[in-house]
C-alpha positions as CSV (number, residue, x, y, z in Angstrom):
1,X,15.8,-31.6,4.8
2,X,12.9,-30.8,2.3
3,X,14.3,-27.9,1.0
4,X,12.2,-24.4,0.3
5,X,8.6,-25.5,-0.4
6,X,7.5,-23.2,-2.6
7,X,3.6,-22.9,-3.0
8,X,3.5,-21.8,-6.6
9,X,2.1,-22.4,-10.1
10,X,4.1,-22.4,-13.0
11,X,2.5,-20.8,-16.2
12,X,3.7,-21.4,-19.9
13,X,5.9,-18.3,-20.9
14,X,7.7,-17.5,-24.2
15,X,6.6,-21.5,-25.4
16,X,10.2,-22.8,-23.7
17,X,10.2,-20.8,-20.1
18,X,8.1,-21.0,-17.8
19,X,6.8,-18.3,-14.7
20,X,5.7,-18.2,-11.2
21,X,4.5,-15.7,-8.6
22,X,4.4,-16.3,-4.9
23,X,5.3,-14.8,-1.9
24,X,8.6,-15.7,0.0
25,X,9.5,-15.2,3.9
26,X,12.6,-13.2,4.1
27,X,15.0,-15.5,5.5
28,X,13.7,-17.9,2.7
29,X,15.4,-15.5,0.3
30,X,18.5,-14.5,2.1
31,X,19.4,-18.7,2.1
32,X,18.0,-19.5,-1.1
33,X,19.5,-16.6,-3.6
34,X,22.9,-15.8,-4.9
35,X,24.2,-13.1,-7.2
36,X,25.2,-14.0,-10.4
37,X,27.8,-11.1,-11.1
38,X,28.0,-11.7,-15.1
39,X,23.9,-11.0,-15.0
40,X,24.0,-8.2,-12.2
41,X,25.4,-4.9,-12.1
42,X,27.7,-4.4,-9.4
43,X,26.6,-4.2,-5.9
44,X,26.4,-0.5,-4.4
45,X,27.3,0.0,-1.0
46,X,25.3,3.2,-0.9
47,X,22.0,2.2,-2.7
48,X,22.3,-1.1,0.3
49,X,23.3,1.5,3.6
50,X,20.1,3.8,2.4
51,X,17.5,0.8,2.6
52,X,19.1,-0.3,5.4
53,X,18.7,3.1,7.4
54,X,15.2,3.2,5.9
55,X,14.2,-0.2,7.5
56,X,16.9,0.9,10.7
57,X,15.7,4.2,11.5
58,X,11.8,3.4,11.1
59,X,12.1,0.5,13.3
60,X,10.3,-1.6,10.6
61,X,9.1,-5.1,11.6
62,X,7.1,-5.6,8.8
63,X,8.3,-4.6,4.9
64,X,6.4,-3.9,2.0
65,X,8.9,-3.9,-0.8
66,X,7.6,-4.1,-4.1
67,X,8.4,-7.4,-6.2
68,X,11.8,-9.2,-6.7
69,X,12.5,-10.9,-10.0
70,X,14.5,-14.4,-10.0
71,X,15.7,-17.0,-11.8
72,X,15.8,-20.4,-11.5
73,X,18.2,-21.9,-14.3
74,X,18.1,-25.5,-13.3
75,X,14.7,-27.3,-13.5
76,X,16.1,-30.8,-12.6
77,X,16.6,-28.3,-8.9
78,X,13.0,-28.4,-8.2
79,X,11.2,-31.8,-7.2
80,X,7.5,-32.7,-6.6
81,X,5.8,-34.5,-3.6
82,X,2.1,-34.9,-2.2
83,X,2.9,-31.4,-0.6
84,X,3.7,-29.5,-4.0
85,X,6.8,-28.2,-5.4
86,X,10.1,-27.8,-3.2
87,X,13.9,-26.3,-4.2
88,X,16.3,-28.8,-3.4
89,X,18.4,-28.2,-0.4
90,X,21.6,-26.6,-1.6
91,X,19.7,-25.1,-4.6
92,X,20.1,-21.3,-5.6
93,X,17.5,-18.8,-7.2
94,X,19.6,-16.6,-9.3
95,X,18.7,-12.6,-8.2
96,X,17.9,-10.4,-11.4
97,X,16.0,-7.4,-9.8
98,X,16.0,-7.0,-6.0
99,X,19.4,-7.3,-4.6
100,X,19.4,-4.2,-3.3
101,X,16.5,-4.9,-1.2
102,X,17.2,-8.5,-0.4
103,X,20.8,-7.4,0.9
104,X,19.9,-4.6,3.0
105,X,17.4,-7.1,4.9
106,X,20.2,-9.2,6.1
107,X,22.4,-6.7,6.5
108,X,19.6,-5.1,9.5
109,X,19.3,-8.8,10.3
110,X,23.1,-9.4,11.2
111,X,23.0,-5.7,13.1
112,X,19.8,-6.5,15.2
113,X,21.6,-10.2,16.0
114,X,24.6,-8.1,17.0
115,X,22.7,-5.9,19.1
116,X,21.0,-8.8,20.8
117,X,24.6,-10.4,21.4
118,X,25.5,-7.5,23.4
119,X,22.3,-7.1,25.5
120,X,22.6,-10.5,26.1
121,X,26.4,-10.3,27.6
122,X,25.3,-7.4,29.6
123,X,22.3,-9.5,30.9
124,X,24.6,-12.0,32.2
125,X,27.1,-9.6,34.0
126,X,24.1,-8.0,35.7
127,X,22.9,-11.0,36.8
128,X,26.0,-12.3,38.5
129,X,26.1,-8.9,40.1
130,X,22.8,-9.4,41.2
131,X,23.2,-12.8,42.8
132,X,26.6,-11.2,45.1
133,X,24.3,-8.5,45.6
134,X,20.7,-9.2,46.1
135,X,19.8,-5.8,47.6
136,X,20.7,-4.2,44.9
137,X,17.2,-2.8,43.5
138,X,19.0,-0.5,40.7
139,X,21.0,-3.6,39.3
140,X,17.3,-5.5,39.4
141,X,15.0,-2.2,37.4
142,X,17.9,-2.2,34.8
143,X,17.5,-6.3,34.5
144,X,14.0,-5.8,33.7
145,X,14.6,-2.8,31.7
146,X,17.3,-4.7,29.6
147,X,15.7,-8.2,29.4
148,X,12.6,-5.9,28.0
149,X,14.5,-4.2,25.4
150,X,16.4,-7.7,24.5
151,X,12.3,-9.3,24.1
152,X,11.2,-6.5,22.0
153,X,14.3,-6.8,19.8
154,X,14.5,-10.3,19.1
155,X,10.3,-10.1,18.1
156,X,11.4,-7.6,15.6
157,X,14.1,-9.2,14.2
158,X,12.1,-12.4,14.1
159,X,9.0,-10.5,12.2
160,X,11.1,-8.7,9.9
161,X,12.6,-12.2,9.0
162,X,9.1,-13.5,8.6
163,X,8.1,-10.6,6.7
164,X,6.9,-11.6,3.2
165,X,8.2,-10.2,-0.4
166,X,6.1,-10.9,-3.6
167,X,8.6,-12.8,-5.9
168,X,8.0,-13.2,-9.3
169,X,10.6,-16.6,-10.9
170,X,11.5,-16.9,-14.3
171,X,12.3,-20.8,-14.7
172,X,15.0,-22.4,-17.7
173,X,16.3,-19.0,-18.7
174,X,20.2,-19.2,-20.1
175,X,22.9,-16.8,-18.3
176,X,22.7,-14.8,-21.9
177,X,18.7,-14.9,-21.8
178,X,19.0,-13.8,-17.8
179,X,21.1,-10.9,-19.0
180,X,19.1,-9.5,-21.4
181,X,16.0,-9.9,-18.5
182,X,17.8,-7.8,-16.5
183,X,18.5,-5.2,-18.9
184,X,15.3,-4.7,-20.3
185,X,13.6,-4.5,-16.4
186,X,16.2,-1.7,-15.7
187,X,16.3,-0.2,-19.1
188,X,14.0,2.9,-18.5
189,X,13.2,2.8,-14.9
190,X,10.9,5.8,-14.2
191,X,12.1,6.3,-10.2
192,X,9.2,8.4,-8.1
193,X,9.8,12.0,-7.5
194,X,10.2,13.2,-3.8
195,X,7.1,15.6,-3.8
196,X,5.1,12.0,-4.2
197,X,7.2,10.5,-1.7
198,X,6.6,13.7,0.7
199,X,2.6,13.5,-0.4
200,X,1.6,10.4,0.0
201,X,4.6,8.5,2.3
202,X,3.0,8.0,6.1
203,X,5.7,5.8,7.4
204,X,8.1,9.0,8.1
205,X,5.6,10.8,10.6
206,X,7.4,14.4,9.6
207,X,5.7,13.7,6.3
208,X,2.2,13.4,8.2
209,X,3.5,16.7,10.0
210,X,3.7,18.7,6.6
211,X,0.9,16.6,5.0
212,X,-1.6,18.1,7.7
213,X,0.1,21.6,7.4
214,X,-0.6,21.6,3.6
215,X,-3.8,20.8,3.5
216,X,-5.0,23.3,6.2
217,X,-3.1,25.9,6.8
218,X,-4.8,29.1,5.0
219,X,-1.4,31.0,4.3
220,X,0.4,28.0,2.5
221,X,-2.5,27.2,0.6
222,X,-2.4,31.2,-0.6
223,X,0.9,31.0,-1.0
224,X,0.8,27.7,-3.0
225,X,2.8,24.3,-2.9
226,X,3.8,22.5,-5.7
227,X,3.6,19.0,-6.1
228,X,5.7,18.4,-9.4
229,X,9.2,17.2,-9.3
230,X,10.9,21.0,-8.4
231,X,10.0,24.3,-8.9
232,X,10.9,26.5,-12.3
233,X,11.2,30.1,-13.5
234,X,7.8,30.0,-14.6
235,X,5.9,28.4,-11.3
236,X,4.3,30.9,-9.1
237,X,4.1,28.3,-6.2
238,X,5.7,29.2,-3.1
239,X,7.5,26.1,-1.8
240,X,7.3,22.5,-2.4
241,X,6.8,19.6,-0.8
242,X,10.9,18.5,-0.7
243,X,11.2,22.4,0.2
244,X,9.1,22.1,2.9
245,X,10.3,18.8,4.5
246,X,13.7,20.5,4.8
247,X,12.4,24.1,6.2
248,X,10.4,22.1,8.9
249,X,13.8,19.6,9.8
250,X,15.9,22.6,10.1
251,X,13.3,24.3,12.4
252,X,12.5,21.3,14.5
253,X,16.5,20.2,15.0
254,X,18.8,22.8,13.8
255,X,20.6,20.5,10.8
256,X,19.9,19.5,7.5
257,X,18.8,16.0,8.1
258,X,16.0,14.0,10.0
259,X,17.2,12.0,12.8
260,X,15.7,8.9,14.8
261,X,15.3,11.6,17.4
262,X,13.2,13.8,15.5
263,X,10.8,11.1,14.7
264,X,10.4,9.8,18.1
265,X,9.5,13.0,19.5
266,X,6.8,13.5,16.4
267,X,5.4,10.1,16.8
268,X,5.2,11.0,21.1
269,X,2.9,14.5,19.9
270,X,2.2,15.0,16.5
271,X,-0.2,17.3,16.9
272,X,2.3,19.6,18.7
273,X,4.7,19.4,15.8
274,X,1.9,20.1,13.4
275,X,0.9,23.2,15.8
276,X,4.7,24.6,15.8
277,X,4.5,24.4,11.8
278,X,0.8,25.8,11.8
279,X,2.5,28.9,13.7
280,X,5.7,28.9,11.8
281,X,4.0,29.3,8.4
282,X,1.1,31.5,9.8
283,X,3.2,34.3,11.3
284,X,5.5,34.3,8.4
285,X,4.1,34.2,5.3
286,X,1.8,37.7,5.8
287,X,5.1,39.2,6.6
288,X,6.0,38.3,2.5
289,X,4.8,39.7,-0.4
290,X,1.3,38.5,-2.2
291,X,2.5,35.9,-3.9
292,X,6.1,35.4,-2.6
293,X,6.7,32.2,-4.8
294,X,7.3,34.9,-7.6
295,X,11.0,34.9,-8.9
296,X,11.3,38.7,-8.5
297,X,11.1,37.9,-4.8
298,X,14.0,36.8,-2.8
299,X,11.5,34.7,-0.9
300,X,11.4,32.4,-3.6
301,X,14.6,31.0,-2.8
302,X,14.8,27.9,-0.9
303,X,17.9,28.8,0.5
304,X,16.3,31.8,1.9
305,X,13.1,29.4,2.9
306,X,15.7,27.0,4.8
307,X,18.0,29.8,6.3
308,X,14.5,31.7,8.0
309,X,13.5,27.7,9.5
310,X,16.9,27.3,11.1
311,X,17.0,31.0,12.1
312,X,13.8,30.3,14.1
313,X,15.3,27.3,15.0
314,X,17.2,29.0,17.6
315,X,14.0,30.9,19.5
316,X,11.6,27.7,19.4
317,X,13.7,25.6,22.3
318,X,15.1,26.8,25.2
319,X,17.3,24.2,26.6
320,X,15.0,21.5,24.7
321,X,11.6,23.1,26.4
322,X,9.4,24.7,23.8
323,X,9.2,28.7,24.1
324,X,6.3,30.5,24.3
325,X,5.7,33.6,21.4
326,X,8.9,32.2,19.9
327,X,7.5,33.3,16.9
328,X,7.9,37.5,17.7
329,X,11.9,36.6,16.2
330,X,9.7,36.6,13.0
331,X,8.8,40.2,13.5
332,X,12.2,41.3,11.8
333,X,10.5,40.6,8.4
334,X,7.7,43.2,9.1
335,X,9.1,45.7,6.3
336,X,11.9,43.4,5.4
337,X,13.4,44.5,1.3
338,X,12.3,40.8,-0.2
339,X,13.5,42.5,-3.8
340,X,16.7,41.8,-5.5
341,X,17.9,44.6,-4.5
342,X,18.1,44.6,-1.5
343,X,21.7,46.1,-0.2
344,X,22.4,43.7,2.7
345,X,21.4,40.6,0.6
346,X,23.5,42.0,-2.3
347,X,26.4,43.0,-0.1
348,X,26.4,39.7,1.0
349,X,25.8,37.6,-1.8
350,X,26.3,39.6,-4.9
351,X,24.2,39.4,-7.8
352,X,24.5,36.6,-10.9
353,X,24.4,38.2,-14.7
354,X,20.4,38.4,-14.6
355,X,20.4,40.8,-12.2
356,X,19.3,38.4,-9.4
357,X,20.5,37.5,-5.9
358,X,22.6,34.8,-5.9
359,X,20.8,32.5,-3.6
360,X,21.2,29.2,-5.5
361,X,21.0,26.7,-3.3
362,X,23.8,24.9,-1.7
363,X,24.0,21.6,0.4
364,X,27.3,22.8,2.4
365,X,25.1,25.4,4.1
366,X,27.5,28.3,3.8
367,X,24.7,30.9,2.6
368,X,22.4,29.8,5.2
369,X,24.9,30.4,7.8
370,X,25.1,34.1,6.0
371,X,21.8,34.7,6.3
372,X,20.8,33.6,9.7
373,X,23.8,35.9,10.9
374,X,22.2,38.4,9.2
375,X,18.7,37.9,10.7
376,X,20.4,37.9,13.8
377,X,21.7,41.2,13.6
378,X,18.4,42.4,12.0
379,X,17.0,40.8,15.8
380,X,19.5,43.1,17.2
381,X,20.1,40.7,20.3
382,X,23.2,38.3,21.6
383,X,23.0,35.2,19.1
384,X,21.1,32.0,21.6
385,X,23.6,29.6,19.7
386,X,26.5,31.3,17.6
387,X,28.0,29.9,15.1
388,X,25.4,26.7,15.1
389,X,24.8,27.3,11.2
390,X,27.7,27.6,10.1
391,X,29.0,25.0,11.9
């Protein structure tokens, strides 16, 4: 065994350390790193399930993580042929930055071997089937259907493996000298805001949905969208981009997240997702007032934003077929009280000590449910799915 070559230069650092950058293959990293847990904070379970779903739900073969900072305490573990440098075999790179990252990859590695575990048993059964029953031309699509799915998984698995992650190794650092590494790279992380993630992210195609929307659609653009961190007092802006990637999941689905689903069917017909939002926001917004981003204006509220999406929700599929003019539900706003004082809102709702609706936004979806009954009696017809908010 020759170890993990590693094509790197080492540059002076600090007089006594020295410092490498390189790329390493992802399966290089999940055998050659360990955790040290006096240097690291403690592993969370949720930070590694969301990077997991993120590579999981995308169906990401390739990664582009940003760099992950390790040490190597040992020099004596490193030795030097005609080749280059090499780790001994056996040898560990201590993880200071990156676990997160580096865990969630074999985490999606063990799931996708799992998966091909049980494609593979159900190959075999099939195929014994098969041979008692050669006729059988069902049993034979579905063995070419599954050994399909079985190809396609294992090249995934074995690219995202491959996949390369820019890796930056401090070398002859102490434990005390790694600790103090660690704590001044997560000392004043500055972490992205969503509205950048929304503006510029292309991987999650609902994002290229609303990114289209934005930057065409007359009425938004009137109506302004901010794209700051959140929306204050003070900000005449309609919506937001984290506003608006909620409105247009409860609109598409029905529910407060994005699902698989959801980004199948986009990636199948964008341009009919972008179209459905196009008319959404078209047919709606000339039904507000002016500038309905103005706090005086109950239209202001993202709960109230939301709560009109997943009313609409209800007329834009019938029995998962899109419905033409679903839009005319949108007609009960022609004339609609978007004050404060509005009696069925305040009825409702009640009013906080400045006078104002209280609309504050919730995540357990209780005032949306209120409202989108109250659209529905405003529609004046039998509710297409009752209770679906408030459940």
């Amino acid at each position: 065994m020759d170890g993990l070559k590693l094509n790197m230069t080492i540059h002076p650092f600090c007089e006594r350390f020295g410092l490498a950058t390189m790329p390493i293959q992802v399966q290089d990293l999940l055998n050659y790193t360990t955790i040290d847990p006096m240097v690291q904070r403690k592993l969370s379970s949720g930070q590694r399930r969301k990077i997991s779903n993120y590579l999981q739900e995308r169906e990401l073969d390739r990664v582009f993580f940003g760099p992950v900072t390790l040490s190597l305490r040992d020099v004596a573990s490193l030795t030097k042929s005609s080749e280059g440098l090499a780790l001994r075999p056996g040898s560990k790179l201590s993880i200071l930055d990156g676990q997160h990252r580096i865990l969630a990859l074999g985490y999606v590695n063990e799931q996708l071997l799992k998966e091909s575990r049980r494609l593979e048993r159900k190959l075999a059964s099939l195929k014994v089937a098969i041979r008692k029953n050669p006729e059988n031309q069902e049993g034979v699509t579905e063995l070419e259907l599954l050994s399909g799915q079985l190809e396609a998984l294992e090249r995934r698995r074995l690219e995202l493996m491959e996949s390369e992650l820019a890796v930056q190794i401090y070398i002859g650092l102490s434990e005390e000298e790694e600790k103090q590494l660690f704590g001044d790279i997560n000392s004043k992380v500055q972490l992205v805001s969503k509205e950048l993630g929304h503006s510029f992210d292309s991987i999650d195609p609902l994002n290229l949905v609303i990114q289209q929307v934005v930057d065409h659609n007359v009425f938004l653009k009137g109506a302004g969208v901010e794209r700051r961190a959140n929306l204050t007092a003070y900000n005449k802006n309609f919506t937001s981009f984290s506003w608006l990637y909620s409105a247009a999941t409860m609109l598409f689905t029905g529910k407060m997240q994005p699902s698989y689903e959801l980004a199948r069917r986009i990636k199948k017909d964008p341009s009919a997702y972008i179209e459905m939002l196009h008319q959404f926001y078209t047919t709606l917004l000339p039904l507000m007032p002016e500038q309905p981003g103005l706090p005086q204006y109950s239209s202001s509220a993202r709960a109230m934003q939301e709560s009109i999406a997943l009313f609409a929700h209800r007329y834009l599929f019938t029995d998962g077929q899109y419905t033409k003019n679903w839009t005319a539900c949108l007609n009960i706003f022609e004339g609609f009280d978007w004050s404060h004082g509005n009696e069925h809102l305040v009825e409702r709702f009640g009013l906080l000590d400045n006078g104002k609706l209280n609309l504050i936004h919730e995540k357990s979806l209780r005032k949306h449910g209120r409202l989108v009954q109250l659209f529905q009696e405003l529609h004046g017809g039998a509710d297409p799915a009752e209770d679906e908010a408030t459940a």
